[in-house]
VEXGU-916724 format. One record per atom (N, C-alpha, C): z, x, y; residue number from 1; residue in three letters. Coordinates in nm, 2 decimals. Example, Ala and Ser with C-alpha at 12.3 -4.5 7.8 and 13.67 -1.06 7.14 Angstrom:
<nodes>
- 0.78 1.32 -0.57 1 ala
- 0.78 1.23 -0.45 1 ala
- 0.78 1.32 -0.33 1 ala
- 0.71 1.28 -0.22 2 ser
- 0.71 1.37 -0.11 2 ser
- 0.79 1.29 0.00 2 ser
</nodes>
This chain:
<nodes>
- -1.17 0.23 -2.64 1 unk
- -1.03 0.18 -2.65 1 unk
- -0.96 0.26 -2.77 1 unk
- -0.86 0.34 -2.74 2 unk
- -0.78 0.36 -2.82 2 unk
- -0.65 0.27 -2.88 2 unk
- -0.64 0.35 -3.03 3 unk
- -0.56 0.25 -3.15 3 unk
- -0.43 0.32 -3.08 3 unk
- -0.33 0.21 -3.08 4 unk
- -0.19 0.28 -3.05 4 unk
- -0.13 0.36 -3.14 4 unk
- -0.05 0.43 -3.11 5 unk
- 0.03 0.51 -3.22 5 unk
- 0.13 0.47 -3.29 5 unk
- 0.18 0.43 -3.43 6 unk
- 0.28 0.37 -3.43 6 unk
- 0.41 0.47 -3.44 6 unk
- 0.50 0.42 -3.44 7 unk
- 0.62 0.57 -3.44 7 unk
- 0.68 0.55 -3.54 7 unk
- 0.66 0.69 -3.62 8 unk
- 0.71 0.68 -3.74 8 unk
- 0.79 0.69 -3.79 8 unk
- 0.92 0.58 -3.84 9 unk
- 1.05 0.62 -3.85 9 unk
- 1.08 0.77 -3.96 9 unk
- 1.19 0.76 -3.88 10 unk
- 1.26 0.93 -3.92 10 unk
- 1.33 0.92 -4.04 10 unk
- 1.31 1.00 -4.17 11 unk
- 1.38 0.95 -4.27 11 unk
- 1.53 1.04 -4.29 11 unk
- 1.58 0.95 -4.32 12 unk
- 1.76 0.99 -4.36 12 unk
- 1.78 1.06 -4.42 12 unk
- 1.87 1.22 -4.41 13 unk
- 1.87 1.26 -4.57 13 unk
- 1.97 1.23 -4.63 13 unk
- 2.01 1.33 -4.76 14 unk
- 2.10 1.27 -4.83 14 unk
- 2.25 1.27 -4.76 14 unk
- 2.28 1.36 -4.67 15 unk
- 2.36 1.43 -4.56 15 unk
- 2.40 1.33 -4.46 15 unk
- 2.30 1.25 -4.41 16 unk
- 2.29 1.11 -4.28 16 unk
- 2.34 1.04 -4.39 16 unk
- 2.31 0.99 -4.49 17 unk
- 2.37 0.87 -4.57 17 unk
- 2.53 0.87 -4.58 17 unk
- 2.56 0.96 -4.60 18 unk
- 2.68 1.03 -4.65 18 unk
- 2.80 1.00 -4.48 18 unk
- 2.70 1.05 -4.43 19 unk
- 2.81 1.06 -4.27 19 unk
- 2.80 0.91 -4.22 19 unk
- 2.73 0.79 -4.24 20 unk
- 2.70 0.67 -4.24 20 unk
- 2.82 0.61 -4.31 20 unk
- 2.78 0.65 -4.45 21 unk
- 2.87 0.59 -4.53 21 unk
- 3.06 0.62 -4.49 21 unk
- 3.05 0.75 -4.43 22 unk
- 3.23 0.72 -4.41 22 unk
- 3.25 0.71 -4.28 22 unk
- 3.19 0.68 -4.19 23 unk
- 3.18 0.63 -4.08 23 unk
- 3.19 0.44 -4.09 23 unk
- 3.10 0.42 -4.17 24 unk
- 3.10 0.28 -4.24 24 unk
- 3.26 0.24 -4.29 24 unk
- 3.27 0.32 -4.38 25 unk
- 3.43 0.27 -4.40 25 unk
- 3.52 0.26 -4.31 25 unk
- 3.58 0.38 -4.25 26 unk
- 3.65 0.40 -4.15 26 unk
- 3.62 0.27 -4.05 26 unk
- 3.54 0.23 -4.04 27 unk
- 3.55 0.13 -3.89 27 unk
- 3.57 0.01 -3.97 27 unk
- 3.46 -0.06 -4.14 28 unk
- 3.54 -0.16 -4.18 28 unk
- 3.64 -0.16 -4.27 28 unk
- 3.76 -0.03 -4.28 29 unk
- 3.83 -0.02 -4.37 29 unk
- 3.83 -0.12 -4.46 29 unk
- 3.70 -0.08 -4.55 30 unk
- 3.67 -0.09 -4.69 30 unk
- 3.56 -0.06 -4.78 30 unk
- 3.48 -0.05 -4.86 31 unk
- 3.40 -0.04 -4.86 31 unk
- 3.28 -0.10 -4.91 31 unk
- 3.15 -0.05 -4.89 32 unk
- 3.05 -0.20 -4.91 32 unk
- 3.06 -0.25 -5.03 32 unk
- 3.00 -0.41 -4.99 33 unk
- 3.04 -0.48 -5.16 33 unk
- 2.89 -0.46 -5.23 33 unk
- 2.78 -0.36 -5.20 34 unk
- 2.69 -0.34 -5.27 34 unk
- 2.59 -0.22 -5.17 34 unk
- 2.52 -0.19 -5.30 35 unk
- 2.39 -0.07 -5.24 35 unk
- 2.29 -0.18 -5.13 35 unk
- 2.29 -0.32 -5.14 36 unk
- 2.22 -0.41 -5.05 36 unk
- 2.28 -0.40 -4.97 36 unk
- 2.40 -0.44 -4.96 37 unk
- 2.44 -0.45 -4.79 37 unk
- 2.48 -0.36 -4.72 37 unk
- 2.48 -0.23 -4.76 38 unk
- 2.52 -0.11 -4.68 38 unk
- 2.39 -0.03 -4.68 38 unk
- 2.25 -0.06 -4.71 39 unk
- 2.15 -0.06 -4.65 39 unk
- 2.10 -0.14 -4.59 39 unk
- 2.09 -0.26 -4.58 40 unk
- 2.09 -0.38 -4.46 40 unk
- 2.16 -0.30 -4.35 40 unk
- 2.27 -0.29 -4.35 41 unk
- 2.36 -0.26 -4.21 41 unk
- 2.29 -0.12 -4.18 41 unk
- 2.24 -0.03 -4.23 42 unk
- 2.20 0.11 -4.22 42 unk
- 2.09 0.08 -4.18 42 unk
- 2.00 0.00 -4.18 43 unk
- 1.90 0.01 -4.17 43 unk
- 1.72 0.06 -4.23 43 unk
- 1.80 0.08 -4.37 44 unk
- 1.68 0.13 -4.46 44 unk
- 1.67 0.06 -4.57 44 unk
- 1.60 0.14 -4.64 45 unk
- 1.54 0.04 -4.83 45 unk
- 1.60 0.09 -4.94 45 unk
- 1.65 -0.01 -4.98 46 unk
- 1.71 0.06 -5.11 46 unk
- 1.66 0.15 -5.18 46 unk
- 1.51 0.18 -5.17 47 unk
- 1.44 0.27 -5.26 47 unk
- 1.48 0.38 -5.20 47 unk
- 1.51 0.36 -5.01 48 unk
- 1.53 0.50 -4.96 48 unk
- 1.67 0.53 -5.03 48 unk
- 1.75 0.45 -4.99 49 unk
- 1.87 0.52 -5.09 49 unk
- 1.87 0.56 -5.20 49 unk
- 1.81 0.50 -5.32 50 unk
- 1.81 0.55 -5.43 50 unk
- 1.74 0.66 -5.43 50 unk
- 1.70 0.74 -5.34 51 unk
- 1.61 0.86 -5.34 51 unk
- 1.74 1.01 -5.35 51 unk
- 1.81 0.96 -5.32 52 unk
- 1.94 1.02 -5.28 52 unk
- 2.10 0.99 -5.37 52 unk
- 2.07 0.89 -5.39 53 unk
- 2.19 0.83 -5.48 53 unk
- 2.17 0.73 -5.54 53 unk
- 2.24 0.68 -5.69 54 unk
- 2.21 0.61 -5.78 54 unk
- 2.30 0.54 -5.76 54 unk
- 2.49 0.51 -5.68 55 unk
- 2.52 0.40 -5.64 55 unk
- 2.62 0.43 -5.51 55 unk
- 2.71 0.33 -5.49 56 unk
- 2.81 0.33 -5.45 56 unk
- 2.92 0.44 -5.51 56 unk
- 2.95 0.43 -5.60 57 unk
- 3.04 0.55 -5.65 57 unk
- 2.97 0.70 -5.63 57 unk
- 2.84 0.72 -5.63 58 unk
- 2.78 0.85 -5.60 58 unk
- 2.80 0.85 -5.54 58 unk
- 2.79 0.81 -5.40 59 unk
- 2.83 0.84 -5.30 59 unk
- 2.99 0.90 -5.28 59 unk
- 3.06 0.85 -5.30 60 unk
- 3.24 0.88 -5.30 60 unk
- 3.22 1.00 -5.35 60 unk
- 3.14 1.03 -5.48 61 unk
- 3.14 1.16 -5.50 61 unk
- 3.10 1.22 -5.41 61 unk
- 3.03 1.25 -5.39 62 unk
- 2.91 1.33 -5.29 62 unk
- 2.97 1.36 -5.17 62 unk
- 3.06 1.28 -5.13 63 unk
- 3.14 1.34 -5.04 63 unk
- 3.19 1.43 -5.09 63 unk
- 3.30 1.41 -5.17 64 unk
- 3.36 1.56 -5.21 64 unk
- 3.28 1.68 -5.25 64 unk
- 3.18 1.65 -5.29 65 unk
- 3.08 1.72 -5.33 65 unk
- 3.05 1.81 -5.20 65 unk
- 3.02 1.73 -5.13 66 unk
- 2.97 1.78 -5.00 66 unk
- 3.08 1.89 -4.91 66 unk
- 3.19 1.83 -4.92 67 unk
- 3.30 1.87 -4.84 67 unk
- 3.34 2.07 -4.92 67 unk
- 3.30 2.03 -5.07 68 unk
- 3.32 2.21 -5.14 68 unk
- 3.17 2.30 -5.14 68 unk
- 3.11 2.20 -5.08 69 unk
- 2.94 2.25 -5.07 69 unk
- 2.95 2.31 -4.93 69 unk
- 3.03 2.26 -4.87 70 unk
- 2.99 2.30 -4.68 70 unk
- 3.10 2.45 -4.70 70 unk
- 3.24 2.43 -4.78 71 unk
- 3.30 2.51 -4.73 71 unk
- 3.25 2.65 -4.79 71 unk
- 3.20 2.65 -4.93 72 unk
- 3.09 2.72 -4.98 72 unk
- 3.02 2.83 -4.88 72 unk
- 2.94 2.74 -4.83 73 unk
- 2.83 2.75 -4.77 73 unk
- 2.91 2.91 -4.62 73 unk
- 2.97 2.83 -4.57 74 unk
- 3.06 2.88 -4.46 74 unk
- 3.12 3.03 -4.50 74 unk
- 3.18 3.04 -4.67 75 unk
- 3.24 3.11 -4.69 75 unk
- 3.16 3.27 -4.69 75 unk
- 3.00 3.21 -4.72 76 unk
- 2.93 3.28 -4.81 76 unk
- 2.84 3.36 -4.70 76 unk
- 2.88 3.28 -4.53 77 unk
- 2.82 3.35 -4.41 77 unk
- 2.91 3.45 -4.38 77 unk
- 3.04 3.41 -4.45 78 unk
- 3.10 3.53 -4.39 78 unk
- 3.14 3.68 -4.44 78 unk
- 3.05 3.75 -4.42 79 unk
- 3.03 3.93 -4.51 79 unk
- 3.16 3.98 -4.57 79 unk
- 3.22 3.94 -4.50 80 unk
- 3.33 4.02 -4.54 80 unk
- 3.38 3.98 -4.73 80 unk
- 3.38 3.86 -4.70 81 unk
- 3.43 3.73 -4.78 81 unk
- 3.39 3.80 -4.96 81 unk
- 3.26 3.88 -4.93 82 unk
- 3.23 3.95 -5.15 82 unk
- 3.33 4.07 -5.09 82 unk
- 3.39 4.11 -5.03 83 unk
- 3.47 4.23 -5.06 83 unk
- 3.55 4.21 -5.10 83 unk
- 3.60 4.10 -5.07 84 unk
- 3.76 4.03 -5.08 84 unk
- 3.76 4.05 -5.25 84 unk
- 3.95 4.06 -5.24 85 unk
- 3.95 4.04 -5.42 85 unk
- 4.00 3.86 -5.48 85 unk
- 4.01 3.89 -5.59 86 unk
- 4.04 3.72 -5.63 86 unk
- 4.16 3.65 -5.55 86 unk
- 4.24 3.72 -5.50 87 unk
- 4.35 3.65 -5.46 87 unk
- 4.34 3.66 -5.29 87 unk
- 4.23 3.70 -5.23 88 unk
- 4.20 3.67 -5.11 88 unk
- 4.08 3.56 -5.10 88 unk
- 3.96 3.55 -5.17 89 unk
- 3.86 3.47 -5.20 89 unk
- 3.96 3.36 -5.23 89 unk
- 4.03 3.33 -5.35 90 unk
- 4.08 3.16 -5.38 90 unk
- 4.18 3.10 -5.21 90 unk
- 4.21 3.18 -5.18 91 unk
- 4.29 3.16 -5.07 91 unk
- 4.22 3.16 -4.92 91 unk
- 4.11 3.21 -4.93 92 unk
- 3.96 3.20 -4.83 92 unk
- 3.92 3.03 -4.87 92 unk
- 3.93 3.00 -4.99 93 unk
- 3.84 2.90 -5.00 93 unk
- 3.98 2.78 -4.99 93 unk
- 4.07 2.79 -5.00 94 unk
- 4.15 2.71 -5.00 94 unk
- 4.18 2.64 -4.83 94 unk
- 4.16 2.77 -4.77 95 unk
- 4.23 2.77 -4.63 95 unk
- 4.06 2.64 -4.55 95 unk
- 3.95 2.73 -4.58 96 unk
- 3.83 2.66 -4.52 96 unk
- 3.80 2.52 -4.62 96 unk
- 3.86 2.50 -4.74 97 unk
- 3.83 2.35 -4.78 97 unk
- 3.92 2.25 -4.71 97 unk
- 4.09 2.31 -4.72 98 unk
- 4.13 2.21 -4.62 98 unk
- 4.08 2.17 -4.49 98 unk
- 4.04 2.29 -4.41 99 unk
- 3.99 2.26 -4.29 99 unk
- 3.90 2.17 -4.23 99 unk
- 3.85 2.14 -4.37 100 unk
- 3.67 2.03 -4.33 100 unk
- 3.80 1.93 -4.42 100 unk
- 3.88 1.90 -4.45 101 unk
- 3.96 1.81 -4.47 101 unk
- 4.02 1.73 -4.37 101 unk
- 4.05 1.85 -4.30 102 unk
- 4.18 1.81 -4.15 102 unk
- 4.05 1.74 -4.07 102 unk
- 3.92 1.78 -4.05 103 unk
- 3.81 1.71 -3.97 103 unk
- 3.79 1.60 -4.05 103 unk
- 3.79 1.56 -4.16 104 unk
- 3.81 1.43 -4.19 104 unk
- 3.91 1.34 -4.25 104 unk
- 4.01 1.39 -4.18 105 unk
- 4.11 1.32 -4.21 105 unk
- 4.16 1.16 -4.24 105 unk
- 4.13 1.10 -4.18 106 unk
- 4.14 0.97 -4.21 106 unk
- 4.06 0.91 -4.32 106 unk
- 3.93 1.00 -4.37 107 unk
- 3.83 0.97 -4.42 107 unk
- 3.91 0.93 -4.60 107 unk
- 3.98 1.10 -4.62 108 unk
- 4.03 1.12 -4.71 108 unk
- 4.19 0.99 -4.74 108 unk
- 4.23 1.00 -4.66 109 unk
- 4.37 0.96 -4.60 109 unk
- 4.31 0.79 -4.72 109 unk
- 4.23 0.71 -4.64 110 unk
- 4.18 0.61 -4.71 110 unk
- 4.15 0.64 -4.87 110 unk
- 4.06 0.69 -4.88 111 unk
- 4.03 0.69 -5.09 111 unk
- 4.13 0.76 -5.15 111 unk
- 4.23 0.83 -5.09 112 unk
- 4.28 0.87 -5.15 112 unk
- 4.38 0.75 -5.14 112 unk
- 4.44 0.66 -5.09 113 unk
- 4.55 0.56 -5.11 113 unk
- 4.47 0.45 -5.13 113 unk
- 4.36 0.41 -5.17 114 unk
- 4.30 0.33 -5.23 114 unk
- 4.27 0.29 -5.34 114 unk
- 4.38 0.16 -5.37 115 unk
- 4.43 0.09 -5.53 115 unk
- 4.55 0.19 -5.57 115 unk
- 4.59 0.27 -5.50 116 unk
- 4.70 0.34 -5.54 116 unk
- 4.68 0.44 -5.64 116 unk
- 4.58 0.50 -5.71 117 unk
- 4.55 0.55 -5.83 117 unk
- 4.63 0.71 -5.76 117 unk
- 4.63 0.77 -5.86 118 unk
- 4.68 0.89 -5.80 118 unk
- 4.57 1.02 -5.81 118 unk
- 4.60 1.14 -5.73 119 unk
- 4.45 1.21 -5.73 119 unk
- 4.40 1.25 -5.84 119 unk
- 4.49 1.28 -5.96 120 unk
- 4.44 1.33 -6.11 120 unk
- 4.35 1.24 -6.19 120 unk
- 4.39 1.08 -6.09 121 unk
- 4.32 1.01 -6.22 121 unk
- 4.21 0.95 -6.10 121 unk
- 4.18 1.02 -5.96 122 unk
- 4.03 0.92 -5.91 122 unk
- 3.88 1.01 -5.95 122 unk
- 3.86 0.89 -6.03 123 unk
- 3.70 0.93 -6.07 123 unk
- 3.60 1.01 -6.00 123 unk
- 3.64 1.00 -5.85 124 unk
- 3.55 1.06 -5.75 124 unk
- 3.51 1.22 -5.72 124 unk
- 3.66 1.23 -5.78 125 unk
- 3.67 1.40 -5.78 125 unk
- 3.65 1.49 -5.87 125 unk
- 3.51 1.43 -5.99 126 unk
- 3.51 1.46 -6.10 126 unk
- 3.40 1.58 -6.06 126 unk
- 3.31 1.57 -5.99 127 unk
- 3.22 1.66 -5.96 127 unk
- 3.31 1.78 -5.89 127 unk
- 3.42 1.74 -5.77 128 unk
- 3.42 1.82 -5.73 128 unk
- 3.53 1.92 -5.83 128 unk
- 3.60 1.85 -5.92 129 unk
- 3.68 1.97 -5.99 129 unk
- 3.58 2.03 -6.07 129 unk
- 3.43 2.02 -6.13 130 unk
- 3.35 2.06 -6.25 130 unk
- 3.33 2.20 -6.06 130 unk
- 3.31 2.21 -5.98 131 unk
- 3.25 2.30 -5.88 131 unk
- 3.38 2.39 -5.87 131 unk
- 3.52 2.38 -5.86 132 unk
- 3.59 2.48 -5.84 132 unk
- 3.65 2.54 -5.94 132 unk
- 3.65 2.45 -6.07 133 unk
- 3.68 2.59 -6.22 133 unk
- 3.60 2.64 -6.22 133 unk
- 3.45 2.61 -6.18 134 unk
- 3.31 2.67 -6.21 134 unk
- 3.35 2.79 -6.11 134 unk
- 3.41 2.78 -5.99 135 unk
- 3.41 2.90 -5.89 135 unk
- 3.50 2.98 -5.95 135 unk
- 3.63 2.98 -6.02 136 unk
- 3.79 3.02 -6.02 136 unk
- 3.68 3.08 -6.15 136 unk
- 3.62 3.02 -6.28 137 unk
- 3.59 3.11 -6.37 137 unk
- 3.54 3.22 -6.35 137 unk
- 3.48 3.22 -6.21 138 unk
- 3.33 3.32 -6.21 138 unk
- 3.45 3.45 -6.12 138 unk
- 3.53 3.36 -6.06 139 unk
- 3.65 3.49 -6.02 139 unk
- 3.70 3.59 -6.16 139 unk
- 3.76 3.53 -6.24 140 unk
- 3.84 3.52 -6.37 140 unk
- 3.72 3.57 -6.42 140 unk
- 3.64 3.58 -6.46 141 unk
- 3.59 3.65 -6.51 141 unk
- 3.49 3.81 -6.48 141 unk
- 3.48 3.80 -6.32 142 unk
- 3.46 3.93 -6.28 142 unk
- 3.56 4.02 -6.33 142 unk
- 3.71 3.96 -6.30 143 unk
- 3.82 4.08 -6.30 143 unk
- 3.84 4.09 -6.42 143 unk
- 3.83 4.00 -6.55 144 unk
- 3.84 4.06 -6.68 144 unk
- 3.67 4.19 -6.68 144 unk
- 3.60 4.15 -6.63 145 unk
- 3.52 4.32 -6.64 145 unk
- 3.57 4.38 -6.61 145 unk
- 3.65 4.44 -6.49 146 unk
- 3.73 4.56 -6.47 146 unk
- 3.87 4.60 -6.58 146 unk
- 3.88 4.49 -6.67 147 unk
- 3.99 4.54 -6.76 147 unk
- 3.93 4.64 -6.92 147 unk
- 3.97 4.73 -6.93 148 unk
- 3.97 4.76 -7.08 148 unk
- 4.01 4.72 -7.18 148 unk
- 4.17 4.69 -7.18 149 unk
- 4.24 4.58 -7.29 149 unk
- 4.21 4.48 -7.28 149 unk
- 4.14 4.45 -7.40 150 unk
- 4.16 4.29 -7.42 150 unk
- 4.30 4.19 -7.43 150 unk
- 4.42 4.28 -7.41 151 unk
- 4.56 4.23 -7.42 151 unk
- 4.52 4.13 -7.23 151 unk
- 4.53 4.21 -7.17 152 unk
- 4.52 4.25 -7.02 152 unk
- 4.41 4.15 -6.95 152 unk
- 4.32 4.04 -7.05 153 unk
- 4.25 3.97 -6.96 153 unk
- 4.27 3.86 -6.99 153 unk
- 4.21 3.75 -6.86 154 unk
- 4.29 3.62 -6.89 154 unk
- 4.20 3.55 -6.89 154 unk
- 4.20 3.42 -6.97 155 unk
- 4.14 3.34 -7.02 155 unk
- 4.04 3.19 -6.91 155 unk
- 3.93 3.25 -6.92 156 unk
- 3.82 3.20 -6.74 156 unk
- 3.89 3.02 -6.80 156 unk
- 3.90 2.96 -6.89 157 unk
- 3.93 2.81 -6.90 157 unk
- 4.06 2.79 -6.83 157 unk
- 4.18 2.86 -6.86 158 unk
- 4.29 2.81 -6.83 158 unk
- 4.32 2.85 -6.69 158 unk
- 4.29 2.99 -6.64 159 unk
- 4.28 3.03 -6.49 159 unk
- 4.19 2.87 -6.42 159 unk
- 4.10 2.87 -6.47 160 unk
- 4.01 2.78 -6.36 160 unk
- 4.06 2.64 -6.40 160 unk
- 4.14 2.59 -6.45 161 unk
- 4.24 2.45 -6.45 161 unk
- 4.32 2.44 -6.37 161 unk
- 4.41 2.61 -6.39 162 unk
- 4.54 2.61 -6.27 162 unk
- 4.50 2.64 -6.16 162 unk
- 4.37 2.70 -6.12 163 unk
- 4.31 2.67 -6.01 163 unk
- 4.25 2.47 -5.95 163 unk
- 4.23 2.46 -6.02 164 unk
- 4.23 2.29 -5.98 164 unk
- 4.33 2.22 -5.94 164 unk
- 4.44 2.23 -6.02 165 unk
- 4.52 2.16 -6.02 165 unk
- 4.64 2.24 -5.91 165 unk
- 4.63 2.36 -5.87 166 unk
- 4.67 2.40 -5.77 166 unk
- 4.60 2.33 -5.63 166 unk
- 4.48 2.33 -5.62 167 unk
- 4.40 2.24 -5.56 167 unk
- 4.47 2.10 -5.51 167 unk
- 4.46 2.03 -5.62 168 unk
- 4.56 1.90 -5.61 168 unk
- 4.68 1.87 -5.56 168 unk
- 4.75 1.98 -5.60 169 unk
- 4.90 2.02 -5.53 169 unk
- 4.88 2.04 -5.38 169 unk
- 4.81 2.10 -5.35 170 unk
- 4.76 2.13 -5.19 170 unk
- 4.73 2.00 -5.11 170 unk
- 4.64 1.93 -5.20 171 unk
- 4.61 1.83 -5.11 171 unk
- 4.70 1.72 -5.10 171 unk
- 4.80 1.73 -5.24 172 unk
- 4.90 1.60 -5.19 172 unk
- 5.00 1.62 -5.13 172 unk
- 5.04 1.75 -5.08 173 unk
- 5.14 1.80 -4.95 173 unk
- 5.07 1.82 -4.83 173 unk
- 4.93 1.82 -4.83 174 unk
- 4.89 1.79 -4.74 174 unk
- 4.88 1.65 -4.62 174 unk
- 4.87 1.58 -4.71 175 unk
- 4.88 1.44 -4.72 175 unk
- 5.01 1.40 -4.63 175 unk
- 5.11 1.45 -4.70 176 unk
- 5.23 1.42 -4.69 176 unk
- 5.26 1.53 -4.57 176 unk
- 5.21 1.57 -4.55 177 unk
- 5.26 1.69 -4.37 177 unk
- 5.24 1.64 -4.25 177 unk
- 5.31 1.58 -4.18 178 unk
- 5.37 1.58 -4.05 178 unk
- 5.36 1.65 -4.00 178 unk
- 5.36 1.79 -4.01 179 unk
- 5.40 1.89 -3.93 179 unk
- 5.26 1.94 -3.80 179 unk
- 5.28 1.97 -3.72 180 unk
- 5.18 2.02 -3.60 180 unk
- 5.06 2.07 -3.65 180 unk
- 4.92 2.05 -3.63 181 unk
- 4.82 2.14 -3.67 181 unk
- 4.81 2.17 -3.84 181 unk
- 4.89 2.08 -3.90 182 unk
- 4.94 2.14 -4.07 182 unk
- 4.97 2.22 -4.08 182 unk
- 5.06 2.26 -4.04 183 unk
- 5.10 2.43 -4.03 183 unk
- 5.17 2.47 -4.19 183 unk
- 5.24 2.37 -4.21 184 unk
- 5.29 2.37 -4.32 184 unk
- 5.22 2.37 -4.44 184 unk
- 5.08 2.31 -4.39 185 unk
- 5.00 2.33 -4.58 185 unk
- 4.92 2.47 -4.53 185 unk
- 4.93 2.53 -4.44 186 unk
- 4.88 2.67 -4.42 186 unk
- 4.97 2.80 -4.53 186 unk
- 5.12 2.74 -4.47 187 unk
- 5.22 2.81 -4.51 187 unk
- 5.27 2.78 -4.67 187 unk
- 5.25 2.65 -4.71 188 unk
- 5.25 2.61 -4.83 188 unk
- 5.10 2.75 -4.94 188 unk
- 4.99 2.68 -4.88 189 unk
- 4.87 2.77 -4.94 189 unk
- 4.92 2.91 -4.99 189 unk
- 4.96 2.99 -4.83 190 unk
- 4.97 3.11 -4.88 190 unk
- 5.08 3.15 -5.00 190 unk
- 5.19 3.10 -5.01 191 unk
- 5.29 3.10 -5.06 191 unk
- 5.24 3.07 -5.22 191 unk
- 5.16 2.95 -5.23 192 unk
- 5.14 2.93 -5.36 192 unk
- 5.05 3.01 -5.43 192 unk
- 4.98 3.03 -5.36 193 unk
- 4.88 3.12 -5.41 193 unk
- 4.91 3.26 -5.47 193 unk
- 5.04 3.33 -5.35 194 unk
- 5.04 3.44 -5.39 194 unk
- 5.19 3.46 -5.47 194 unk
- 5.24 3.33 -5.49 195 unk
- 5.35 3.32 -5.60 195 unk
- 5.26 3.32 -5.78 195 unk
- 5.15 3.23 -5.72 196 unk
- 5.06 3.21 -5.89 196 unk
- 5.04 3.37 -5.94 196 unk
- 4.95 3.41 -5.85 197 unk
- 4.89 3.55 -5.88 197 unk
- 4.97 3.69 -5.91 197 unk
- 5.12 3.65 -5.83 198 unk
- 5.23 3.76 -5.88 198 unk
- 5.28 3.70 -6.04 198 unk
- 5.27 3.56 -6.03 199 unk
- 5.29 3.54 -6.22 199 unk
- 5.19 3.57 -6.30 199 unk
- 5.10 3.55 -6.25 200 unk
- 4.97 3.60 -6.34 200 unk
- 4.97 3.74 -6.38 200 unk
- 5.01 3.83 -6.28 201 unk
- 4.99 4.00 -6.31 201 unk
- 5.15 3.99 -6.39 201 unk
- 5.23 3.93 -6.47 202 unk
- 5.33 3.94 -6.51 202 unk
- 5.37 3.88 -6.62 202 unk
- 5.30 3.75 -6.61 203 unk
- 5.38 3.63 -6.70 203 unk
- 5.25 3.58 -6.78 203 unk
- 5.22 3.54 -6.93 204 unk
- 5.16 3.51 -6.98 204 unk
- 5.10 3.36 -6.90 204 unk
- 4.99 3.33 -6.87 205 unk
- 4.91 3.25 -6.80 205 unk
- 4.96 3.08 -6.89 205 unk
- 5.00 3.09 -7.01 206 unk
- 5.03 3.00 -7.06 206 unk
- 5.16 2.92 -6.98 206 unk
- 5.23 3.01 -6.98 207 unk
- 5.38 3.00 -6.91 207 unk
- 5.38 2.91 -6.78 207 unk
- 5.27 3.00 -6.70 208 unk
- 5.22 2.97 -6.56 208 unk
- 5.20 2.83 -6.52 208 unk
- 5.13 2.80 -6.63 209 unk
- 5.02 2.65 -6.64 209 unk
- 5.16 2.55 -6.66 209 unk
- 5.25 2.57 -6.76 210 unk
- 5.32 2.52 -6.76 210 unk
- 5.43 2.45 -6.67 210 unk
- 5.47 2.59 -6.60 211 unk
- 5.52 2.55 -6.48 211 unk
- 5.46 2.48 -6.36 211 unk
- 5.31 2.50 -6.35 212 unk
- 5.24 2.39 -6.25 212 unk
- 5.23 2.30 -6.24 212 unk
- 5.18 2.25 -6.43 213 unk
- 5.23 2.13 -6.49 213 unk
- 5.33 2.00 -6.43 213 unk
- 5.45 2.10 -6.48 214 unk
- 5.57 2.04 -6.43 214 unk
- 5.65 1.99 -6.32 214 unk
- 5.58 2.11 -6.18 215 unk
- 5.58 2.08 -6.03 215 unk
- 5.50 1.97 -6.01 215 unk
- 5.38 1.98 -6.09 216 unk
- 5.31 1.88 -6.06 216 unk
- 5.34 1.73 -6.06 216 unk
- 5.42 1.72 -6.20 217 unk
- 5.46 1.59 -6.26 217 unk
- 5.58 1.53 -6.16 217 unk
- 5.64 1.65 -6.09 218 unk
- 5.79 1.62 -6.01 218 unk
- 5.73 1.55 -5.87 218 unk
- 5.63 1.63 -5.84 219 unk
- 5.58 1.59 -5.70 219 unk
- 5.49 1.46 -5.73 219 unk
- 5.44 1.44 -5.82 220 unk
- 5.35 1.26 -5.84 220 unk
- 5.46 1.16 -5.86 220 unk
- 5.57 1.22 -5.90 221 unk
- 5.70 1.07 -5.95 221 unk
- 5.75 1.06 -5.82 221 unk
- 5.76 1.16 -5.69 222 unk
- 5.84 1.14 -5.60 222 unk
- 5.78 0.95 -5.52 222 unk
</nodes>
């Protein structure tokens, strides 16, 4: 007589938790009141979660995390994408982060109007802005190698801020578009981008930041 086989459950990765978790929200628009009950309903052990994440809030991150990890990923299949120069790359990555945005739309649509906080100040997006200065420096600072004057290069901290916060500007007109297919944060993107980069080759970067600044502050009061 043969022992039966038992079948061995399949374990989750940190990826399945993640697609659970905003799937979870989305249907009980809100989110779990603990790492117990949103493994209860999942179906696993807290130790399996903690294998992957240390809370509820990791997770929130980890989405966004995930969302500049995939577009990453995508960007980096595509050959062409190291030829590109800085102002085709920021605007490659702009165009493919919204896009895994628009496929989760609702997802965002909720944490982002959740308690009303505004995007500068949600904790969640702390990982993902440490990932895109980290990208905008490593731009900003390739193209200071091609300069000889040290007059002539720009500064990898302050470039990769107004890259973030260019970021931010994108996604809260994104937010706010009605328009068909977003056509308008397409057309917004390119425009901003290659308004920044014509001040950049012109206008002291300090100047620049300033002025983002201040769009910025106009479009959060509206």
């Amino acid at each position: 007589m043969t022992a039966k086989k038992t079948e061995k459950k399949e374990q989750l990765s940190a990826g399945d938790i993640l697609n659970h978790y905003m799937t979870w929200i989305l249907e009980n628009n809100r989110k779990p009141e603990s790492v117990y009950h949103f493994c209860k309903e999942l179906g696993i052990t807290e130790p399996e979660f903690y294998k992957h994440y240390a809370s509820i809030s990791a997770l929130d991150r980890g989405v966004w995390n995930g969302f500049y990890d995939h577009a990453m990923s995508m960007l980096e299949k595509d050959h062409s994408f190291q030829e590109y120069g800085n102002r085709e790359k920021l605007l490659s990555f702009y165009y493919t982060f919204m896009e895994l945005l628009n496929l989760n739309r609702s997802y965002v649509l909720y944490v982002t109007r959740e308690g009303g906080a505004s995007l500068k100040e949600l904790e969640q997006l702390q990982g993902l802005r440490k990932r895109v200065k980290d990208f905008a420096k490593e731009l900003i600072e390739q193209a200071n190698e091609d300069k000889k004057l040290r007059l002539n290069k720009r500064s990898p901290e302050l470039f990769s801020e107004g890259a973030w916060v260019q970021l931010l500007v994108i996604i809260r007109f994104w937010i706010a578009d009605e328009s068909p297919g977003f056509e308008k944060t397409d057309v917004f993107i390119e425009k901003s981008v290659n308004t920044v980069f014509d001040l950049f080759e012109s206008t002291p970067i300090e100047k620049v930041l300033d002025l983002g600044k201040f769009l910025w502050q106009e479009r959060m009061s509206r």
